[in-house]
C-alpha positions in Angstrom: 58.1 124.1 109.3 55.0 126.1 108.3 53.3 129.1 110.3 50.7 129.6 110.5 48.3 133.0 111.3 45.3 131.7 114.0 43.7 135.0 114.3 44.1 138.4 116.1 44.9 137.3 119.3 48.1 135.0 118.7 50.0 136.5 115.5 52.0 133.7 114.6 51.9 130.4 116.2 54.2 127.0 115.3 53.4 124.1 117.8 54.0 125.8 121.2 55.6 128.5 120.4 54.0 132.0 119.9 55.6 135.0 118.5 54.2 138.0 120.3 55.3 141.6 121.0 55.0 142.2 124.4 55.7 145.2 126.7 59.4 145.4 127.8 57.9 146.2 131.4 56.3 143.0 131.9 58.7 140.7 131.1 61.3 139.5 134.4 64.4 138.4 133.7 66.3 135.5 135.9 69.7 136.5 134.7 72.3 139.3 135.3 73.9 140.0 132.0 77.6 140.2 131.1 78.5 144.4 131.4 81.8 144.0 129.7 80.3 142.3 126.6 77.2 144.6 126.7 78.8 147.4 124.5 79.7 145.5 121.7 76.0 144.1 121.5 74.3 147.5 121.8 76.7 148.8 119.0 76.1 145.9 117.1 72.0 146.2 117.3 72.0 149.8 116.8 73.9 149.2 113.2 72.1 146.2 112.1 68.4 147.5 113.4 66.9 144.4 114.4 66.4 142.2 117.1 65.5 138.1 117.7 62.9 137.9 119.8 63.5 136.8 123.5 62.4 133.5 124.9 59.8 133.3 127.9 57.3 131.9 129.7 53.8 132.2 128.6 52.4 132.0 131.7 55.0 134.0 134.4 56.8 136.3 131.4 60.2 134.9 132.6 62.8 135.7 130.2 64.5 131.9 129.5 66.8 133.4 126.7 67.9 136.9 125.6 69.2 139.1 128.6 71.3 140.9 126.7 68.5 141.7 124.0 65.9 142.3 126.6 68.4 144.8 128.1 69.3 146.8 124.8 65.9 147.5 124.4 65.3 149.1 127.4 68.2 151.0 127.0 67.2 152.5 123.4 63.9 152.9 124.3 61.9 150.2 123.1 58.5 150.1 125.0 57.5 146.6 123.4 59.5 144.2 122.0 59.1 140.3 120.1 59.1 137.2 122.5 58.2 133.4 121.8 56.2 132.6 124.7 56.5 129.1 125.1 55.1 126.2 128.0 58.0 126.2 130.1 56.9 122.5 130.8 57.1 121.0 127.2 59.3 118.8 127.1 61.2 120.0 124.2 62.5 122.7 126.3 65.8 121.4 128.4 67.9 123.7 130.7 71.4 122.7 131.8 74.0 124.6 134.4 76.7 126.6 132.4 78.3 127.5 136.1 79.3 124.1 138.2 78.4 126.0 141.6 74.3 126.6 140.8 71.8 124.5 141.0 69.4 125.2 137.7 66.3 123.7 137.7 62.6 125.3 135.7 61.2 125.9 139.3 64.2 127.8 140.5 64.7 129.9 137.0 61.0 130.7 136.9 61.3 131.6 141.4 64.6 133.9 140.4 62.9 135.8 137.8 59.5 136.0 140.1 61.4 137.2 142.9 64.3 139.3 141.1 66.9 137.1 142.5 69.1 137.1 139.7 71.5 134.2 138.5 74.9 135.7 138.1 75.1 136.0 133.9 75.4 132.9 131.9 74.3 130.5 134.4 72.1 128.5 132.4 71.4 127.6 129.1 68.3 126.7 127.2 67.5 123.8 124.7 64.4 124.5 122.5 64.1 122.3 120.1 61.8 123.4 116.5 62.6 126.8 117.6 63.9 128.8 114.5 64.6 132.3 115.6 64.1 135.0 113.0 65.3 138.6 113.2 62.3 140.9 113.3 63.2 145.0 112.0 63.1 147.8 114.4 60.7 149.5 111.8 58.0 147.3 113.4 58.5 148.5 116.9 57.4 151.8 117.2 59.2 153.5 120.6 56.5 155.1 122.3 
Protein backbone atom coordinates (compact mmCIF):
# COMPACT_ATOMS: atom_id res chain seq x y z
CA UNK A 1 0.00 0.00 0.00
CA UNK A 2 1.92 3.13 -1.06
CA UNK A 3 1.27 6.92 0.11
CA UNK A 4 1.54 9.05 -1.38
CA UNK A 5 2.25 13.23 -0.74
CA UNK A 6 -0.39 15.28 -3.18
CA UNK A 7 0.65 18.67 -2.06
CA UNK A 8 0.16 21.13 0.82
CA UNK A 9 -3.35 20.95 1.26
CA UNK A 10 -3.91 17.10 1.88
CA UNK A 11 -0.59 15.68 3.72
CA UNK A 12 -0.93 12.23 3.07
CA UNK A 13 -3.56 10.58 1.06
CA UNK A 14 -4.20 6.52 0.25
CA UNK A 15 -7.46 5.98 -1.79
CA UNK A 16 -10.05 7.79 0.34
CA UNK A 17 -8.52 8.18 3.16
CA UNK A 18 -6.66 11.41 4.28
CA UNK A 19 -4.39 11.82 7.22
CA UNK A 20 -4.90 15.34 8.55
CA UNK A 21 -4.39 17.12 11.88
CA UNK A 22 -7.34 18.83 12.70
CA UNK A 23 -8.44 21.02 15.56
CA UNK A 24 -9.80 18.93 18.63
CA UNK A 25 -12.66 21.64 18.74
CA UNK A 26 -14.08 20.84 15.49
CA UNK A 27 -14.45 17.43 15.55
CA UNK A 28 -18.20 15.91 17.23
CA UNK A 29 -18.24 12.81 18.55
CA UNK A 30 -21.47 10.34 18.38
CA UNK A 31 -20.39 8.26 21.26
CA UNK A 32 -20.13 8.49 25.18
CA UNK A 33 -17.03 6.78 26.13
CA UNK A 34 -16.46 4.08 28.77
CA UNK A 35 -15.37 6.25 32.31
CA UNK A 36 -14.24 3.17 34.12
CA UNK A 37 -11.84 2.19 31.29
CA UNK A 38 -10.80 5.82 30.62
CA UNK A 39 -7.92 5.81 33.26
CA UNK A 40 -6.02 3.11 32.14
CA UNK A 41 -6.06 4.61 28.51
CA UNK A 42 -4.89 8.09 29.60
CA UNK A 43 -2.09 6.46 31.74
CA UNK A 44 -1.25 4.34 28.97
CA UNK A 45 -1.02 7.43 26.28
CA UNK A 46 0.76 9.63 28.65
CA UNK A 47 3.70 6.72 28.93
CA UNK A 48 3.87 5.64 25.43
CA UNK A 49 3.49 9.47 23.92
CA UNK A 50 1.63 8.86 20.89
CA UNK A 51 -1.66 8.57 19.59
CA UNK A 52 -3.54 6.78 16.26
CA UNK A 53 -5.36 9.12 14.64
CA UNK A 54 -9.21 9.09 15.00
CA UNK A 55 -11.60 8.19 12.22
CA UNK A 56 -14.21 10.86 10.82
CA UNK A 57 -16.17 12.24 8.37
CA UNK A 58 -14.64 14.46 5.88
CA UNK A 59 -17.48 16.29 5.32
CA UNK A 60 -19.49 16.66 8.98
CA UNK A 61 -16.12 16.00 11.26
CA UNK A 62 -18.03 13.12 13.01
CA UNK A 63 -15.77 11.07 14.93
CA UNK A 64 -16.68 7.22 13.46
CA UNK A 65 -13.73 5.68 15.60
CA UNK A 66 -11.58 6.87 18.57
CA UNK A 67 -13.69 8.36 21.51
CA UNK A 68 -11.51 7.47 23.90
CA UNK A 69 -8.45 9.09 21.95
CA UNK A 70 -10.37 12.03 20.99
CA UNK A 71 -11.12 12.43 24.73
CA UNK A 72 -7.44 12.12 26.10
CA UNK A 73 -6.52 14.73 24.03
CA UNK A 74 -8.66 17.13 25.23
CA UNK A 75 -7.88 16.29 28.57
CA UNK A 76 -3.92 16.80 28.14
CA UNK A 77 -4.34 19.62 26.20
CA UNK A 78 -3.89 18.85 22.76
CA UNK A 79 -5.45 21.72 20.60
CA UNK A 80 -5.04 19.63 17.25
CA UNK A 81 -4.77 16.24 16.81
CA UNK A 82 -4.36 13.34 13.62
CA UNK A 83 -7.69 12.13 11.95
CA UNK A 84 -8.37 10.05 8.59
CA UNK A 85 -11.09 11.83 7.09
CA UNK A 86 -12.72 9.43 5.10
CA UNK A 87 -16.37 9.49 2.65
CA UNK A 88 -18.62 8.22 5.12
CA UNK A 89 -20.48 6.77 2.00
CA UNK A 90 -17.66 4.48 0.49
CA UNK A 91 -18.58 1.53 0.56
CA UNK A 92 -15.67 0.07 2.14
CA UNK A 93 -16.76 1.55 5.33
CA UNK A 94 -19.44 -0.83 7.20
CA UNK A 95 -21.01 -0.08 10.62
CA UNK A 96 -22.73 -2.78 12.69
CA UNK A 97 -24.75 -2.48 16.36
CA UNK A 98 -22.39 -3.74 19.27
CA UNK A 99 -25.70 -3.09 21.64
CA UNK A 100 -28.94 -5.24 20.49
CA UNK A 101 -31.34 -2.30 21.67
CA UNK A 102 -29.99 0.64 18.96
CA UNK A 103 -30.73 1.03 15.83
CA UNK A 104 -27.18 2.10 13.99
CA UNK A 105 -27.37 3.26 10.71
CA UNK A 106 -24.57 6.21 8.89
CA UNK A 107 -27.57 8.70 8.86
CA UNK A 108 -28.30 8.27 12.51
CA UNK A 109 -24.40 8.17 13.63
CA UNK A 110 -23.65 11.25 11.50
CA UNK A 111 -27.50 13.00 13.12
CA UNK A 112 -26.07 11.87 16.89
CA UNK A 113 -22.79 13.50 16.50
CA UNK A 114 -24.58 16.74 14.61
CA UNK A 115 -26.93 17.08 17.25
CA UNK A 116 -24.79 15.89 20.48
CA UNK A 117 -27.10 13.10 21.08
CA UNK A 118 -24.76 10.66 22.13
CA UNK A 119 -24.94 6.75 21.68
CA UNK A 120 -24.34 5.28 25.02
CA UNK A 121 -20.37 4.01 24.64
CA UNK A 122 -19.55 1.13 22.44
CA UNK A 123 -22.67 1.16 20.49
CA UNK A 124 -21.29 0.73 17.23
CA UNK A 125 -18.51 -0.49 15.46
CA UNK A 126 -16.75 0.47 12.37
CA UNK A 127 -15.32 -1.69 9.40
CA UNK A 128 -12.80 0.24 7.22
CA UNK A 129 -11.27 -1.76 5.03
CA UNK A 130 -7.37 -0.66 3.52
CA UNK A 131 -7.19 1.39 6.58
CA UNK A 132 -3.80 0.75 8.29
CA UNK A 133 -3.60 2.92 11.36
CA UNK A 134 -0.18 4.17 12.32
CA UNK A 135 0.86 5.77 15.68
CA UNK A 136 1.85 9.42 15.04
CA UNK A 137 4.41 10.95 18.21
CA UNK A 138 3.18 13.64 20.49
CA UNK A 139 6.44 15.52 19.39
CA UNK A 140 4.46 16.54 16.25
CA UNK A 141 1.57 18.05 18.06
CA UNK A 142 2.53 21.05 19.52
CA UNK A 143 -0.15 21.98 22.60
CA UNK A 144 -0.95 25.47 22.05
Amino acid sequence: MAWRNPGSDSPWVHMNFQLKIIEISSLLPHEEIDLDHFPKLLEEVKKNKFVVPVVADKKTLVILDGHHRFTIMKTLGFKVMPAYLVNYNDTNIKVTPRRKEYVVTKKEIIQRGLTGNLYPYKTTKHIINNLKKQKISFDLLAKK
